[in-house]
C-alpha positions as CSV (number, residue, x, y, z in Angstrom):
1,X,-168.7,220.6,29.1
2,X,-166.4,223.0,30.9
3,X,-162.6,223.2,29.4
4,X,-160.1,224.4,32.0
5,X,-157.1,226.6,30.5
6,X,-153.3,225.4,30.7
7,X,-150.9,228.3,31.9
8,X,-146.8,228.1,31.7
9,X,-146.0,229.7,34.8
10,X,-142.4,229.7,34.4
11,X,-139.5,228.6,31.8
12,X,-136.0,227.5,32.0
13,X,-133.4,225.6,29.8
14,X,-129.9,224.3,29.6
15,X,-127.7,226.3,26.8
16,X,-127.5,224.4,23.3
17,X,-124.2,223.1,22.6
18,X,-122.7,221.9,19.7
19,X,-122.0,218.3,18.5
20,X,-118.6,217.6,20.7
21,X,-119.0,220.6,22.3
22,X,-119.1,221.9,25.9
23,X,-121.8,219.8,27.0
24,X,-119.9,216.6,25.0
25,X,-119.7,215.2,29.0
26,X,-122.5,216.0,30.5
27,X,-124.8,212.4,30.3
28,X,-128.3,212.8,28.5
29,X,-130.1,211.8,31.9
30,X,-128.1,214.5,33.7
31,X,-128.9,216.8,31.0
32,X,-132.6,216.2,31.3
33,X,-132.5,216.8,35.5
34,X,-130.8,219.9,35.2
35,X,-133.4,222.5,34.6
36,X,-136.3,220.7,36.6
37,X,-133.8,221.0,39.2
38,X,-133.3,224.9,38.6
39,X,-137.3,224.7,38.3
40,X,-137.5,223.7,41.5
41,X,-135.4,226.2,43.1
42,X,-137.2,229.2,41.4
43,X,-140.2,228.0,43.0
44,X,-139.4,227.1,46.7
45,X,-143.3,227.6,47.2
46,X,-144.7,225.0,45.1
47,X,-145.1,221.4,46.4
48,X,-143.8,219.1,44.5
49,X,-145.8,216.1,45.2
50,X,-148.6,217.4,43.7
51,X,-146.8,217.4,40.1
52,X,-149.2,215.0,38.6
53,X,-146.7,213.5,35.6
54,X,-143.7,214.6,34.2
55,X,-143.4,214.1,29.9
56,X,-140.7,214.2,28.4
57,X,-139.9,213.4,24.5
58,X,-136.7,212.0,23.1
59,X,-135.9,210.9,19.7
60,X,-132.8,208.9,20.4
61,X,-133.3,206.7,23.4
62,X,-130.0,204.4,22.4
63,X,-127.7,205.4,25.0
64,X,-127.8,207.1,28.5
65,X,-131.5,208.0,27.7
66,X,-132.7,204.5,27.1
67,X,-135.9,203.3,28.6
68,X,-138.1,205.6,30.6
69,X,-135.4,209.1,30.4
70,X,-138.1,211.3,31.8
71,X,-138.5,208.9,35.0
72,X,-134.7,208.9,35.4
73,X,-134.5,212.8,34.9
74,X,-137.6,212.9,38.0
75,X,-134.6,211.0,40.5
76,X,-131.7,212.9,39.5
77,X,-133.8,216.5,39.9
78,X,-134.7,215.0,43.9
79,X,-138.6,215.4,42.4
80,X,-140.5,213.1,45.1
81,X,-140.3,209.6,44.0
82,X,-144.4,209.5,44.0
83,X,-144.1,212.0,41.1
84,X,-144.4,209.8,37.7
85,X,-142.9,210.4,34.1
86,X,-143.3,208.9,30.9
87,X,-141.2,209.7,27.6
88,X,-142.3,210.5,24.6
89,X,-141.0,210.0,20.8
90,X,-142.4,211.6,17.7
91,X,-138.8,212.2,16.5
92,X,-137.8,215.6,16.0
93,X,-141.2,216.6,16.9
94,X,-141.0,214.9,20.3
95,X,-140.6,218.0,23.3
96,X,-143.5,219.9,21.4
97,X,-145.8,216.8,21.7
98,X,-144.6,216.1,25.0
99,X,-145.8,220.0,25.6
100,X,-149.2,219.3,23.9
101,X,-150.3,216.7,25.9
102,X,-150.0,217.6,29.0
103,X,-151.4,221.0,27.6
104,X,-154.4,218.3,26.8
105,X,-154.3,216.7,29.8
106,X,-154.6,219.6,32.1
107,X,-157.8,221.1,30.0
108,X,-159.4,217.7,30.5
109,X,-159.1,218.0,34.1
110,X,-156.7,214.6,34.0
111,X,-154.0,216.2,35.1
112,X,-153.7,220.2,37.3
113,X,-149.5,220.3,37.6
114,X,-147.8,219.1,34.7
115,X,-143.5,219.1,33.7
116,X,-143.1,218.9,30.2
117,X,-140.3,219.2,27.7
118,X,-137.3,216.9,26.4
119,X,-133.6,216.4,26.2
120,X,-131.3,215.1,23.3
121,X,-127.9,214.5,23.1
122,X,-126.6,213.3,19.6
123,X,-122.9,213.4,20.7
124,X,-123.4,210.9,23.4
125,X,-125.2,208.7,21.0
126,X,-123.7,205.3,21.2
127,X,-122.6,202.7,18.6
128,X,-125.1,199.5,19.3
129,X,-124.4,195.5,18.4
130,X,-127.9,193.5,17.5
131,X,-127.8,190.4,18.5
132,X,-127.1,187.3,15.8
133,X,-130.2,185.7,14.9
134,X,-128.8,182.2,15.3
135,X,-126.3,179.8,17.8
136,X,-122.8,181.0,16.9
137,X,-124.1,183.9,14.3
138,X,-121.4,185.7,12.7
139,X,-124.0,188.2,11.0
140,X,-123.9,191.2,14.1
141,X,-123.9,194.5,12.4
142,X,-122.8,197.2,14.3
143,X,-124.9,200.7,13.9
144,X,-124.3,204.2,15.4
145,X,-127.3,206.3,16.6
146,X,-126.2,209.8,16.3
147,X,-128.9,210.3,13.6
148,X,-131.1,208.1,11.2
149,X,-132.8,205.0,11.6
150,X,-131.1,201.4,13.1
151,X,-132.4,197.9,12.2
152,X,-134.1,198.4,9.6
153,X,-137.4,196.0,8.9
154,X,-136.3,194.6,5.4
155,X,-140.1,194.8,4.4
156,X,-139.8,198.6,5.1
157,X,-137.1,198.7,2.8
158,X,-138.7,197.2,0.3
159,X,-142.1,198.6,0.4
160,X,-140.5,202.3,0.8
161,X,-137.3,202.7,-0.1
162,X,-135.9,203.1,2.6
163,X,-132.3,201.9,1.8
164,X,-132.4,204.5,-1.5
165,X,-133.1,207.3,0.5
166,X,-130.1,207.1,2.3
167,X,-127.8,206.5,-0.7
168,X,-129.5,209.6,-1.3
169,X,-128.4,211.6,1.6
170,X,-124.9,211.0,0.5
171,X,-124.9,212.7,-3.0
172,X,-122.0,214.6,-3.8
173,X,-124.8,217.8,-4.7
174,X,-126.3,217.5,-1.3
175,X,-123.0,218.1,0.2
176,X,-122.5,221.0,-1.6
177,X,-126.2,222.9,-0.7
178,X,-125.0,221.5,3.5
179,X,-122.1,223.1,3.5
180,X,-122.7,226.6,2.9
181,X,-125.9,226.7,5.3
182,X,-123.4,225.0,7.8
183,X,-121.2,227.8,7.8
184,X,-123.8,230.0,7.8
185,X,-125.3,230.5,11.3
186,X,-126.9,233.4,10.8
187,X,-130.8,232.4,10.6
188,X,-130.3,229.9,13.6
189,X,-128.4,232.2,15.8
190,X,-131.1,235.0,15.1
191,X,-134.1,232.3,16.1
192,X,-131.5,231.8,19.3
193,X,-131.7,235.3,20.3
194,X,-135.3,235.3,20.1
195,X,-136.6,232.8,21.7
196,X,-133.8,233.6,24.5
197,X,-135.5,237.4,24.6
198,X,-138.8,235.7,24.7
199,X,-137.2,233.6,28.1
200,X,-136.3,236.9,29.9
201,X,-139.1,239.1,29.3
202,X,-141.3,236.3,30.6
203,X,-138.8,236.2,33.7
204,X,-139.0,239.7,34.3
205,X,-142.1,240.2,34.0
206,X,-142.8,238.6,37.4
207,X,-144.6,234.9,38.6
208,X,-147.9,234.3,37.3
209,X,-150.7,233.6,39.7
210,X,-152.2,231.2,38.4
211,X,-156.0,230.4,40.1
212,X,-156.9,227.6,37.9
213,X,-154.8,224.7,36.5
214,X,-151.1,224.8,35.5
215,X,-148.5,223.6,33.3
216,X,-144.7,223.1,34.0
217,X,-143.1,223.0,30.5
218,X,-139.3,222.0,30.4
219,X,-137.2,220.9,27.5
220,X,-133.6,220.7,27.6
221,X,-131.0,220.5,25.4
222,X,-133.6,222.0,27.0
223,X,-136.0,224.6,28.7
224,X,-138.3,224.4,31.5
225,X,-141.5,226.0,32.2
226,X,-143.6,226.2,34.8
């Protein structure tokens, strides 16, 4: 069986803001678009119809990014409307499995032009109502959906604790360790810088010519390669 090799071709992203920050009103669907626009304009040359799916992942999918982000993302870029997109959510792993399969798809031969990557926005994150479970219910709970989980299954609490391990988060001694590393940048602006560097060189160091199949990679808060 012959396995066909997956090249990224080219990379962009959006900056990383901060929660409230700069990018506090820019919508998570806008977000997404942004750098498969900017993809699209460092590659006049390619056509884009022959982009055979578009992943995306995203962990929240409350708000602006409910249902099917990555299709909405494919509109607001001005990608041909023939070009497809599913979204993907493995929670904070979701952008690098997005990444992975269409890495898998494209050695498989399912798939020869692929857009992969993510978007998040956690300060957008709305506040949601459920619905009462009876005529005239009085029992809506309202949730937010910046981070943790929303409606919870009460077996799932029971079976794994779930409800405990969130008292848990609130411990006056995990405070304390958040704190310092919150004031502390250091580490994550230093893995900033890298992977940043990493960005340029590739950028500088020309287009690839890719012969056999390729892989567009984007994943904003977010980055895009193609």
């Amino acid at each position: 069986m012959t396995t066909n090799h997956a090249f990224i071709c080219d990379a962009v992203r959006t900056p990383f803001g901060r929660y409230g920050g700069i990018l506090a009103h820019v919508r998570a669907d806008d977000l997404a678009a942004a750098p498969i626009r900017s993809l699209m304009e460092r590659n006049p040359n390619v056509d884009w119809e022959h982009v055979d799916d578009v992943f995306y992942g995203c962990a929240n999918q409350a708000g602006e990014d409910n249902r099917n982000v990555a299709r909405m993302a494919v509109m607001l870029a001005g990608l041909p409307i023939v070009v497809p997109a599913t979204t993907i959510n493995r929670l904070c792993g979701s952008s690098l499995d997005a990444i992975a399969q269409a890495g898998r798809a494209i050695r498989t031969g399912e798939a020869a032009l692929i857009i992969a990557g993510g978007v998040e926005s956690m300060t957008r994150a709305p506040y949601v109502l459920g619905k009462a479970d009876c005529a005239f219910g009085r029992g809506s709970k309202l949730e937010q959906t910046t981070l943790g989980w929303r409606f919870v299954n009460p077996l799932i609490e029971k079976r794994f604790g779930i409800s405990q391990r969130r008292r848990d988060c609130h411990r006056p001694s995990l405070r304390r360790q958040w704190r310092p590393a919150r004031r502390d940048g250091t580490q994550s602006t230093r893995n900033h810088r890298r992977s940043t560097g990493a960005l340029h060189h590739m950028h500088r160091s020309g287009p690839r010519h890719c012969t056999a199949h390729r892989v567009c990679l984007t994943w904003p808060w977010a980055q895009t390669c193609l």
